[in-house]
C-alpha positions in Angstrom: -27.3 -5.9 23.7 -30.2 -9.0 24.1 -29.1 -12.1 22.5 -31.4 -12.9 19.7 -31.7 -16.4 17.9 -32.3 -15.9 13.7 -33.3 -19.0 11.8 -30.6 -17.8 8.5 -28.6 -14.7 10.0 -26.9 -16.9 12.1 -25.6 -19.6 9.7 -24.6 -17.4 7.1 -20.9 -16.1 7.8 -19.6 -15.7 4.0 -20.8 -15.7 0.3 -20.8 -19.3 0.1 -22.9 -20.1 3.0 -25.4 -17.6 2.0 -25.7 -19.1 -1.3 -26.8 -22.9 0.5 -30.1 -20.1 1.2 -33.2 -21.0 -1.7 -34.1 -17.5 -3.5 -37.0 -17.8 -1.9 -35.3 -17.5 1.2 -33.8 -14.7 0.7 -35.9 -11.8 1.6 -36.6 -13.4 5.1 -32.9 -12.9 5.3 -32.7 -10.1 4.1 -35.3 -9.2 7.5 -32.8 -10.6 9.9 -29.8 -8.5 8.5 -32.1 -5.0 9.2 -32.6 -6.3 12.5 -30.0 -6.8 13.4 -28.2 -3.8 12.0 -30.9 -1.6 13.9 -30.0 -3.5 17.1 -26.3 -2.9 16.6 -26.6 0.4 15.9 -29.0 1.3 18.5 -26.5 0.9 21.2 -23.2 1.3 19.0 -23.8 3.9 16.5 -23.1 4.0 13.1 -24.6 5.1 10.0 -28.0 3.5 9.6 -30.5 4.6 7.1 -27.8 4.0 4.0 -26.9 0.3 5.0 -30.8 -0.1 5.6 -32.0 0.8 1.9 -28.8 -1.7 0.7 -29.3 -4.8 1.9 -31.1 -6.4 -0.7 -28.4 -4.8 -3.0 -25.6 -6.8 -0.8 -27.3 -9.6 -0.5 -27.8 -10.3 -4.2 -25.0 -9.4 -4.9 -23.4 -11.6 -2.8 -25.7 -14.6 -4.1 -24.8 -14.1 -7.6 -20.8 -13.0 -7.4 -18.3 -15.5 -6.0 -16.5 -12.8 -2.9 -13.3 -12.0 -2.9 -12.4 -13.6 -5.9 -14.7 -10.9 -7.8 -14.6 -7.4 -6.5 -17.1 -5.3 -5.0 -16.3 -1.5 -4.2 -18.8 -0.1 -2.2 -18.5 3.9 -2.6 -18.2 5.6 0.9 -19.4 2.8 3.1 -21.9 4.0 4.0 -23.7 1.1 2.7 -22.1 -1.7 3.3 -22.7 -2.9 6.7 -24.6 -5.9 5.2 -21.6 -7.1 2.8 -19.7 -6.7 6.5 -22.3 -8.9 8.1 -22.4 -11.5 4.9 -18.7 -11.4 4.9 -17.6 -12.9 8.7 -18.0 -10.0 10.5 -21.7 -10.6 12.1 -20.7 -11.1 15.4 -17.7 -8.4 15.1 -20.4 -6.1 13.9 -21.9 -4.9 17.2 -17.9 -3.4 18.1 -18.0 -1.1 14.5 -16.5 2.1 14.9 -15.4 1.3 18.5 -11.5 1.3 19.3 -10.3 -2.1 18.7 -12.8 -2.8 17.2 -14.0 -3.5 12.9 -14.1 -0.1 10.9 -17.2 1.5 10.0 -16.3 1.6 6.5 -14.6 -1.0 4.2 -10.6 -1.5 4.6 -8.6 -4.1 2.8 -6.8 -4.7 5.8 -10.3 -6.3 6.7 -10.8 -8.6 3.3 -12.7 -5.4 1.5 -12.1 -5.0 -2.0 -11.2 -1.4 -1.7 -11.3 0.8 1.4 -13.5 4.0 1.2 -14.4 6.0 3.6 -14.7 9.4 1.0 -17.6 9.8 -1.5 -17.2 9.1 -5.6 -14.1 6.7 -5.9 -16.1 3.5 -6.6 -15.8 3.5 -10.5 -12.6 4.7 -10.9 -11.2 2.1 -8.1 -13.3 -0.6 -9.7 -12.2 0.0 -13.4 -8.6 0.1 -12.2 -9.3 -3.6 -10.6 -11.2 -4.5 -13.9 -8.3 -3.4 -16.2 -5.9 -5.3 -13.9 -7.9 -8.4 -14.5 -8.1 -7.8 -18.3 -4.6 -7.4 -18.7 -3.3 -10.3 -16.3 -6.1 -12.6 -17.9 -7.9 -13.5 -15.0 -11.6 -14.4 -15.1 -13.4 -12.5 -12.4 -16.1 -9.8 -12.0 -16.0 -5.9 -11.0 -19.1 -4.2 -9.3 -18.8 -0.8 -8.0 -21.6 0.4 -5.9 -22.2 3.9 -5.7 -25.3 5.9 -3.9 -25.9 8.7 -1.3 -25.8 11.3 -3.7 -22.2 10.4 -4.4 -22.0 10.4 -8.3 -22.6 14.5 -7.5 -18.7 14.3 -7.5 -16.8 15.1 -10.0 -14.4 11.9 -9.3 -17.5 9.1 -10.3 -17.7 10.8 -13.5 -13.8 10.7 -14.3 -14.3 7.2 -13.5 -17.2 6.5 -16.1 -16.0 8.8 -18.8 -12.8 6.7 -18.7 -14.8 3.6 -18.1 -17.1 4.1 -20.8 -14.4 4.5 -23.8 -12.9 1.1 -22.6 -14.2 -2.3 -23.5 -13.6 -3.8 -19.8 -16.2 -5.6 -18.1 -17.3 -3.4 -15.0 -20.6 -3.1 -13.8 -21.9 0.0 -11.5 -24.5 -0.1 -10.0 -26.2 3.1 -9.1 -28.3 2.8 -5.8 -30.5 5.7 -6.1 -32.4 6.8 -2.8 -32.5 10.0 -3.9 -31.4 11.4 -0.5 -27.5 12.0 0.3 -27.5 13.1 4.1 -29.3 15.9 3.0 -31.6 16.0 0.2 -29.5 15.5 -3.5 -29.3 18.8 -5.3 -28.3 19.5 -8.8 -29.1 18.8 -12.4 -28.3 15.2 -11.9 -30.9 14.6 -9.4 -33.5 15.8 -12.1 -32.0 13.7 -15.0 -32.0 10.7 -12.5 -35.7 12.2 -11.6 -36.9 12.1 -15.0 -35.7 8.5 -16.3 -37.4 6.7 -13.2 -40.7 9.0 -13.7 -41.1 8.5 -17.0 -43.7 5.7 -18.0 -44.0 4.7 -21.4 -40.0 4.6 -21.2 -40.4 1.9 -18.1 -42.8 -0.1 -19.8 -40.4 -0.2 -22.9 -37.8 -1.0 -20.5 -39.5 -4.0 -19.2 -39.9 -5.1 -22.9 -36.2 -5.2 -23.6 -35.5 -7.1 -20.3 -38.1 -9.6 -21.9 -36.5 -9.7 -24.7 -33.0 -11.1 -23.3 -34.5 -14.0 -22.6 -34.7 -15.0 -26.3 -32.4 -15.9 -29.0 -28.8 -13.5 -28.6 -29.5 -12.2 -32.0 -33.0 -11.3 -31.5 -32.1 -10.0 -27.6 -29.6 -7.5 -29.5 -32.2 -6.2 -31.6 -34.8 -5.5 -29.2 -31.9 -3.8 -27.3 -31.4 -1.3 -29.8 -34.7 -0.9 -30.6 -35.2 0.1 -26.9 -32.3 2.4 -26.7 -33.9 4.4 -30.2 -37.5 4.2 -28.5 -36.0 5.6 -25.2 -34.4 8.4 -26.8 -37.8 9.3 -28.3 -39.4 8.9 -25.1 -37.0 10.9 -23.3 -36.5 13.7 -25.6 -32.9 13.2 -25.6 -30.0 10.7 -25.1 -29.4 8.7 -21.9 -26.6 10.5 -19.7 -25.0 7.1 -19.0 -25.4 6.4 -22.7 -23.9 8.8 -24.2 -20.9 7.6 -21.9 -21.0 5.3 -23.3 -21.9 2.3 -21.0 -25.0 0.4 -21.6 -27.5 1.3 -19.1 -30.1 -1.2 -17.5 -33.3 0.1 -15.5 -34.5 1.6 -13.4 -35.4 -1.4 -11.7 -36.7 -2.1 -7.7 -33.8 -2.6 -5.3 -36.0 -4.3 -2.6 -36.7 -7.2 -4.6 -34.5 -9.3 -3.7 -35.0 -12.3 -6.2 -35.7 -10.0 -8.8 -32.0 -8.3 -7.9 -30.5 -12.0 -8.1 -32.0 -12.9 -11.6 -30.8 -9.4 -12.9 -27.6 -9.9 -11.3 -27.1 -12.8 -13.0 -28.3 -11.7 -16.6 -25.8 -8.8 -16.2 -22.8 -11.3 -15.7 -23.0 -12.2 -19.5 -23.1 -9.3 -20.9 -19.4 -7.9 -21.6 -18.1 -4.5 -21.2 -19.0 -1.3 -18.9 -22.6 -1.0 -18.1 -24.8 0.5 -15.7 -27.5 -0.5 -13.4 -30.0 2.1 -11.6 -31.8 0.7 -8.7 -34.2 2.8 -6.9 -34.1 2.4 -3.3 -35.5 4.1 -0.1 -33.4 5.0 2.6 -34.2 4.0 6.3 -35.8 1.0 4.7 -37.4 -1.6 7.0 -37.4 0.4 10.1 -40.1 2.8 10.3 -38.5 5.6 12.7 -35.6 5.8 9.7 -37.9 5.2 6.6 -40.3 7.8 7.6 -38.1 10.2 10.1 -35.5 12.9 8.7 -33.2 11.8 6.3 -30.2 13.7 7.8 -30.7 12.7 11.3 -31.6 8.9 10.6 -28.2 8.7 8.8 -26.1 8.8 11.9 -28.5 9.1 14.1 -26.9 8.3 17.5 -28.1 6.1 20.1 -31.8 5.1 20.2 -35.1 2.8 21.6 -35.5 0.1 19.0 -38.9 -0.3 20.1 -40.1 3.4 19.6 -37.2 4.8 17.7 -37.1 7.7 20.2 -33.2 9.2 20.1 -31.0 9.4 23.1 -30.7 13.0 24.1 -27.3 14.4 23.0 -26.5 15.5 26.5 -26.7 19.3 27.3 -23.8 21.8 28.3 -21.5 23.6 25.5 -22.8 24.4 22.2 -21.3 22.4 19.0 -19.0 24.4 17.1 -20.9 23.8 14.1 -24.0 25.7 15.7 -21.4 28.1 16.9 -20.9 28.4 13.2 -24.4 28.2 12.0 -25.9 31.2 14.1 -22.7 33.8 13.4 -23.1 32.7 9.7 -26.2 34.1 9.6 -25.9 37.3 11.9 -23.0 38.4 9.3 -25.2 37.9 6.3 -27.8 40.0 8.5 -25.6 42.7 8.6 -23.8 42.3 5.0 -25.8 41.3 1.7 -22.5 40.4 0.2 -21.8 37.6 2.9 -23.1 33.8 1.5 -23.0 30.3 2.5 -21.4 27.5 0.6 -20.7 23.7 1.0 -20.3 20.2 -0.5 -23.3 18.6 0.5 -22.9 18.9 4.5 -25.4 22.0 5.1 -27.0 20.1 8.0 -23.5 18.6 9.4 -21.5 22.1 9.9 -25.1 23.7 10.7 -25.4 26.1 7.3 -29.1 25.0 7.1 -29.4 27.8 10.3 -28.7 30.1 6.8 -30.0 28.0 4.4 -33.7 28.1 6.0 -34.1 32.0 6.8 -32.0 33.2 3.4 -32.1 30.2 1.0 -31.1 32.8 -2.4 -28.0 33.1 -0.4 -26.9 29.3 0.8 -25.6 27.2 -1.8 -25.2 23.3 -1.4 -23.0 22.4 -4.9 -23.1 18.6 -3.8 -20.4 16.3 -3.3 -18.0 18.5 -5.0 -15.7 19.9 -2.7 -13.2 21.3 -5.3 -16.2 22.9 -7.2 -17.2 24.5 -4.3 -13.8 26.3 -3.5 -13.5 27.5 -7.0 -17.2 28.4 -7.1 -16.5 30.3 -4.2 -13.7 32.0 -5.9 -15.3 33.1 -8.4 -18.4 34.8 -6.0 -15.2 36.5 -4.3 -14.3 37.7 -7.7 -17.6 39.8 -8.1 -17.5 41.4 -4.1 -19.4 38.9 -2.4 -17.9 36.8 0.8 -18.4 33.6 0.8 -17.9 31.6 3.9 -17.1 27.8 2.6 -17.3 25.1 5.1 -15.9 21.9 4.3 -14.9 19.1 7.3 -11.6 19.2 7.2 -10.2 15.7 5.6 -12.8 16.7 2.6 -10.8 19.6 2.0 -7.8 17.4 1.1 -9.7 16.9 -2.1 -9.7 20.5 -2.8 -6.0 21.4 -2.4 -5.5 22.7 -5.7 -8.4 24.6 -5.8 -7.4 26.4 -3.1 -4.2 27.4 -4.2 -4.3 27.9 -7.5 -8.1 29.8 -7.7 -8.2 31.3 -3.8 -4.5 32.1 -2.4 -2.7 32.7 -6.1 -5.4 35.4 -7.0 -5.7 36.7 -3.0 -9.4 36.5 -3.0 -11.1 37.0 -0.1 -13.0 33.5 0.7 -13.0 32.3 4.1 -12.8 28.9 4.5 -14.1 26.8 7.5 -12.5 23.5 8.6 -15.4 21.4 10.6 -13.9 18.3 12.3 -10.4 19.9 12.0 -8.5 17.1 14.5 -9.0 14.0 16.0 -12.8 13.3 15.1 -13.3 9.6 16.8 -15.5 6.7 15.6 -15.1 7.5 11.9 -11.0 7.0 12.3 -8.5 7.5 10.2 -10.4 8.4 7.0 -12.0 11.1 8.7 -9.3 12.4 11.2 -8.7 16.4 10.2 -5.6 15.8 10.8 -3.4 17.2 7.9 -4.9 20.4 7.0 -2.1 22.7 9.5 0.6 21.1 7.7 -0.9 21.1 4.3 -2.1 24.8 4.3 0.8 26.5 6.3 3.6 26.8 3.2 0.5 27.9 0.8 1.2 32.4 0.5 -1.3 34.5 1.1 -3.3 32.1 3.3 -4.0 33.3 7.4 -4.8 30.0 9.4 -6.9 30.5 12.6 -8.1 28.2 15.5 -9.9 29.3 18.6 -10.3 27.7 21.8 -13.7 28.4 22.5 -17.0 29.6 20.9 -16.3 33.4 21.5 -12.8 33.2 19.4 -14.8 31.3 17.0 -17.4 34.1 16.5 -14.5 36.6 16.7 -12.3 35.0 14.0 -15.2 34.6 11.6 -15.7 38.6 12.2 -12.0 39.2 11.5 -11.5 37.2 8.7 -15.4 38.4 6.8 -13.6 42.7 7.6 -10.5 41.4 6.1 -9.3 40.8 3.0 -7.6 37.7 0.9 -8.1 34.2 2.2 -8.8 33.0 5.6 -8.8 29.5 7.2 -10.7 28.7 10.4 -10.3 25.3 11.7 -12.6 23.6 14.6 -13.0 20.8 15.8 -15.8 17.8 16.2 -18.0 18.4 19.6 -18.8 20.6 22.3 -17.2 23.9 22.6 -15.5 25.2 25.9 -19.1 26.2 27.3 -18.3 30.1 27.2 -20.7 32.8 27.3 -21.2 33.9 24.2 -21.0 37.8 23.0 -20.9 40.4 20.5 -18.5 39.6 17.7 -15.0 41.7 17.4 -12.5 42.0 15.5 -9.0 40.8 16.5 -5.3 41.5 15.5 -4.3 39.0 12.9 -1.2 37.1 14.1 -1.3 38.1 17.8 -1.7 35.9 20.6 -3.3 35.7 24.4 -0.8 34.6 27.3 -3.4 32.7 29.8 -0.8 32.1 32.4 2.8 33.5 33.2 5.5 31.4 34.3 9.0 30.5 34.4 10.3 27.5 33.5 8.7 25.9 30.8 6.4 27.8 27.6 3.7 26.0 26.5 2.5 26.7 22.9 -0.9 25.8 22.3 -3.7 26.2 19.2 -7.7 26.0 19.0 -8.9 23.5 21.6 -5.9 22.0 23.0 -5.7 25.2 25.5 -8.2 23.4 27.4 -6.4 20.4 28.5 -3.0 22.0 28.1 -4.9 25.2 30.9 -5.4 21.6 33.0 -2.1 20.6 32.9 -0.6 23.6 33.2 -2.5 24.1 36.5 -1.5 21.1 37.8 2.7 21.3 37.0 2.2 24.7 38.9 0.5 22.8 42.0 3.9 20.8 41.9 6.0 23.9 41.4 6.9 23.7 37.5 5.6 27.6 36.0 4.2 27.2 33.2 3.9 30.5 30.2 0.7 29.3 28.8 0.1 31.1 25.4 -2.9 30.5 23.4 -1.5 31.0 19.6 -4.9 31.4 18.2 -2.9 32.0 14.5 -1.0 29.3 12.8 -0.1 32.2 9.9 1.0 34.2 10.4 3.0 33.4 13.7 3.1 35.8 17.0 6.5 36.9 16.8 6.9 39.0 19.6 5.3 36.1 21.6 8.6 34.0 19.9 11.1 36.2 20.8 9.9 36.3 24.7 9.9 32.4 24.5 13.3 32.4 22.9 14.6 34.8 25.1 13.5 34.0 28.6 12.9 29.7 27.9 15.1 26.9 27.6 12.2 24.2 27.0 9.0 24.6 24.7 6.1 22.5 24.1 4.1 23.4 21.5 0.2 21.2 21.0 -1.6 20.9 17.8 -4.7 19.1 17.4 -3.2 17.6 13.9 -0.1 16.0 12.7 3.7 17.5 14.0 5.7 16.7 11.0 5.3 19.9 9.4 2.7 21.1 11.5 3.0 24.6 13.6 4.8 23.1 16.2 7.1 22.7 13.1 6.8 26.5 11.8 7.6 27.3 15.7 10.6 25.0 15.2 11.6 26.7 12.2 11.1 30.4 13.3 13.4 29.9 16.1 16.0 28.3 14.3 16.2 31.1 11.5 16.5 33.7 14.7 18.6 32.5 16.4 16.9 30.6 19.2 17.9 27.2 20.1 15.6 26.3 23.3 14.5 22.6 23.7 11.0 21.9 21.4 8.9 19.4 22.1 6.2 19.2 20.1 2.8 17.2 20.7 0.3 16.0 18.2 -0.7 13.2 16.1 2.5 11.0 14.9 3.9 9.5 11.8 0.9 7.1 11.4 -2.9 6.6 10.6 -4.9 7.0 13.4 -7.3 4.4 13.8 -11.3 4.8 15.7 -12.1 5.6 19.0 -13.7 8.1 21.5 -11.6 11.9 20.9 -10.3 10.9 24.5 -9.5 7.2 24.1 -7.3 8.9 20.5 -6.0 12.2 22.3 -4.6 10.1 25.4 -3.0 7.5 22.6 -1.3 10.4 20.6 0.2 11.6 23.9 -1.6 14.9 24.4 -4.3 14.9 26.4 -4.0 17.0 29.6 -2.4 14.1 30.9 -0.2 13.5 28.3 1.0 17.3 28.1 1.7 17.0 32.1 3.9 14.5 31.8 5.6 16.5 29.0 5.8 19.5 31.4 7.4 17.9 34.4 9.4 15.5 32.5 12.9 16.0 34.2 12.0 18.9 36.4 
C-alpha cells in the first residue's frame, strides 16, 4: 500500500493524544481516519461501510471519555475500526484479519473493553461492567455502542430491560443507519422510522436540549415537559422510555463537535439512558455511500480511485449459491417449501428466493433463536421450512433447536453456512462446534456433502423426509462438479471413493477433497488407502464400520470441526461398544480457539490439510 503523510492521523496513537486536537479539528480528522480505512481495506479486506458511518461516533467518543479507564463496548465490531486506529493500532491496522496479525473485531486480549464478534451483547456486557463499577465504587463511564440492525436481537433488549429497572450509569448509544447487511426488517425499524421522521417532535427535542443549558431545576422541568409533549406528538410512549431509560435524540452522527458537546452533557446525567444517532453507512466514500449496502459491507478487494471491485475469481460455484438456486427449484415444485433466516438472506444466497417468491422468504432479523422456533412452528402447520443460519450463529439457538425442533420431531431442515474453518473472521466465526454440539441431540440427522451435487441431493432428501435435518457447508468454492438433477439418497449410507488395504480413511463434507489428494499420493508410495466419504454424521454407516473394524488396524477419521466429541469421536465410540479396537486417529480442529487466517494457512495449522492427512497416512508405514 502507498505511504501517505496526514497532518493529525499520524500523531494521534491513543485517547489522550487525540484530545491535544482543537474541536475544530476534529472533523478534518475525522477525514484522515476514512482514508485511511478505505486504503487499508482496499488491499486487506474487512468490513467497510459500518466503520465508515462510525467514525465521528469513535472519535467523539474518544474526545470526551478517558479510554480504558471508562469502557466502550462496541456491539459486533463491525464498527470499530476507528476506536482501533485511535487506540495504537493505526499502523497494525493495514494486517486486520490477516494471520498474525490484529483481529477484525475487538478482543480484550488487544486492550478492548469487551470482545464481540456476534450481534446484540453490547448492553448487557456494558451494564455488567457498569454494575461492577457501582458496586466496587469506582468512578468511571460505560458506553455501549450498538448499530447494524443489531438491537433486532432479542439479547440487546434483555440487556435494556434489565438496564432500565436499575439506577446504574450506562449510556447506549444507538447508531442507527438503518441498514444491517441487508436492509433492517421488523417493527423496530418502523418505530425507529417514525421518531427520526416525525417533525414537531424534533423541533421539541431541540427545545429540551436548550433547555439543559439552564438552571438544573428549570432543565428538569423542560425535560418532562418534553417527554409529555413527545408522547402527544407521537401518539404513544417512547419504546426506550417505557424501558425505562431516558432517551436523547435523534441527533446527527456526522457532526462531530456537535457529538463531543452532547457527549459531554450526557456524562452528568446519572443513570441508564439512551442516545439515537442517525448515521449513513459507506459514509465518506462515495462507491460505499451510494453502492449496495450488502456488498459495500465486506466488499472484498477494490480500486480506491474508482471503487470498481476485484473480480471474485471464477471456477466452482459458492455453496451458498449452491443453496440459493436448489432453494428455490424445491419451492417451485412444493408450495409448502419456505425460506427462513436471521438477517443473512444475501450472505447464504436466500435472496435467489426472496426476489422471485418474496410471500414465501422470511428475514426475522438478528434473531437466530426466533427464527428456529418460528420455523417450528410453520413445520407445525405442514409447511417446510429450510432455515439457514452460518454455523457459529446457530450456537445462539441451541435450545431452540432441541426443545421446539428435535423434542417435537418436526420436520425443519436446517442449513449450516460457514460450517468449519471460515478464515479472516477467526475464532468468533469459525463453524467449528456445531458436529459436536448437535450429534447427542435425538431425533436430529446431520449431513455434509463434499461437493455441490451432494449438496443439492441432501437438501432433496432431507425436504421428502420427515423430522429434522442438519446440513452443514462450508465458506467458499465448491468442488467445481457438474451439477444435476436432484435425488434422493439413503439416510445414513455412505460412498467408498477408493479401496485399499492398509489404512481407512474416514472423511465428512469437504475434507474428501484433500483427504482424495492424500490418499492418491500414500498409494503412489505404496500405503492403500479405503477412502470412504461418510456424507452422514447421524446416523453413522454401520456396515461401512463393521468392514473398517473388521478388515483395519489403523483409522483416520477428518472433520472439518472440533475432535473432542466430534464424529471422529462417535466413530470412536461405535467401535468401542462393538467390539472393535483398531488404532483412531482423528484429525480436526484441537482443544483451542482458532485464531484468523486464509482456510489454508488454518487447515495446514490444525494438521489436516491434504498434507497434514498424508503425513497421518504414512506415519510409520
Amino acid at each position: 500500500m502507498e505511504k501517505q503523510t496526514y497532518k493529525y492521523l499520524d500523531r494521534v496513537n491513543s485517547s489522550a493524544d487525540l484530545k491535544a486536537l482543537r474541536p475544530s479539528e476534529l472533523k478534518d480528522y475525522c477525514a484522515e481516519v476514512r482514508d485511511w480505512i478505505v486504503r487499508c481495506c482496499a488491499t486487506n479486506p474487512g468490513h467497510l461501510s459500518s466503520s465508515l458511518g462510525a467514525v465521528e461516533i469513535a472519535v467523539a467518543l474518544h474526545y470526551v471519555y478517558d479510554f480504558p479507564q471508562d469502557s466502550i463496548v462496541w456491539d459486533v465490531g463491525h464498527q470499530a475500526y476507528a476506536h482501533k486506529i485511535i487506540t495504537g493500532r493505526r499502523e497494525a491496522f493495514a494486517t486486520q484479519r490477516t494471520k498474525g496479525g490484529i483481529g477484525g473485531f475487538p478482543r480484550m486480549s488487544e486492550g478492548d473493553s469487551f470482545g464481540a464478534g456476534h450481534s446484540s451483547v453490547s448492553i448487557s456486557a456494558a451494564f455488567g461492567m457498569a454494575e461492577a463499577a457501582r458496586m466496587t465504587g469506582e468512578e468511571k463511564n460505560v458506553v455501549a455502542v450498538i448499530g447494524d440492525g443489531a438491537l433486532t436481537g432479542g439479547l440487546a433488549f434483555e440487556g435494556l430491560n434489565n438496564a432500565g429497572a436499575s439506577q446504574t450509569d450506562l449510556l447506549v448509544i444507538l447508531n442507527d443507519n438503518r441498514q444491517s447487511i441487508d436492509t433492517n426488517v421488523g417493527a423496530l425499524r418502523k418505530h425507529l422510522l417514525r421518531i427520526t421522521s416525525s417533525h414537531k417532535y424534533n423541533r421539541m427535542k431541540r427545545c429540551v436540549w436548550d433547555g439543559m443549558s439552564l438552571t438544573p431545576r428549570l432543565r428538569r422541568l423542560v425535560q418532562i415537559a418534553g417527554r409529555t409533549i413527545k408522547r402527544g406528538l407521537l401518539n404513544q410512549s417512547n419504546l426506550f422510555e417505557s424501558l425505562n431509560l431516558r432517551y436523547f435524540g435523534p441527533t446527527d452522527g456526522h457532526d462531530v463537535e456537535g457529538l463531543v458537546k452532547t457527549f459531554a452533557r450526557l456524562k452528568d446525567i446519572r443513570g441508564p439512558k439512551l442516545l439515537h444517532v442517525m448515521t449513513i453507512k459507506g459514509k465518506g466514500y462515495e462507491p460505499a455511500e451510494k453502492g449496495d449496502p450488502a456488498v459495500w459491507h465486506s466488499p472484498g478487494r477494490f480500486d480506491v480511485a474508482t471503487g470498481e471491485r476485484e473480480p471474485s475469481g471464477s471456477g466452482a460455484a459458492k455453496y451458498q449459491y449452491v443453496f440459493g438456486r436448489a432453494l428455490l427449484e424445491l419451492a417451485r415444485g412444493d408450495e409448502r417449501v419456505v425460506g427462513v433466516t436471521p438477517a443473512m438472506a444475501t450472505g447464504c444466497s436466500m435472496n435467489i428466493l426472496q426476489r422471485e417468491m418474496p410471500e414465501r422468504c422470511f428475514d426475522v432479523g438478528i434473531a437466530e433463536g426466533h427464527a428456529v422456533t418460528f420455523s417450528a412452528g410453520l413445520a407445525a402447520k405442514g409447511m417446510v421450512p429450510f432455515c439457514n443460519i452460518y454455523s457459529s450463529f446457530m450456537q445462539r439457538a441451541y435450545d431452540n433447536v432441541i426443545h421446539d425442533v428435535a423434542l417435537q420431531n418436526l420436520h425443519v431442515v436446517m442449513c449450516l453456512d460457514r460450517a468449519g474453518l471460515v478464515g479472516e473472521d477467526g475464532a468468533t466465526h469459525h463453524g467449528e462446534f456445531d458436529l459436536a454440539y448437535f450429534r447427542p441431540i435425538p431425533n436430529l440427522r446431520i449431513a455434509a456433502p463434499r461437493n455441490e451435487q451432494e449438496l443439492r441431493d441432501m437438501m432433496y432428501t432431507a425436504y421428502r423426509g420427515k423430522g429434522p435435518f442438519v446440513i452443514r457447508y462450508p465458506r467458499g468454492r465448491a468442488a467445481g462438479v457438474e451439477e444435476g438433477p436432484m435425488k434422493e439418497l439413503p439416510i445414513g449410507r455412505g460412498e467408498v471413493l477408493r479401496e485399499g488395504k492398509d489404512v481407512a480413511l474416514l472423511t465428512w463434507g469437504h475434507t474428501a477433497l484433500d483427504a482424495a489428494k492424500a490418499a492418491e499420493r500414500a498409494e503412489s508410495e505404496g500405503v492403500g488407502v479405503f477412502h470412504v466419504d461418510m456424507r452422514w454424521a447421524k446416523p453413522l454407516d454401520e456396515d461401512i464400520l463393521h468392514r473398517v473394524g473388521k478388515e483395519f488396524k489403523r483409522v483416520v477419521t477428518v472433520e472439518d470441526g472440533v475432535v473432542g466429541g466430534g464424529v471422529g469421536s462417535a466413530v470412536l465410540e461405535w467401535l468401542a461398544d462393538h467390539g472393535y479396537a483398531p488404532m483412531v486417529t482423528r484429525l480436526g480442529i484441537g482443544d483451542e480457539f482458532v485464531e484468523q487466517g486464509t482456510v489454508a494457512e488454518l487447515k495446514a495449522q490444525c494438521g489436516y490439510d491434504a498434507e497434514g492427512i498424508y503425513r497421518e497416512l504414512t506415519k510409520g508405514l
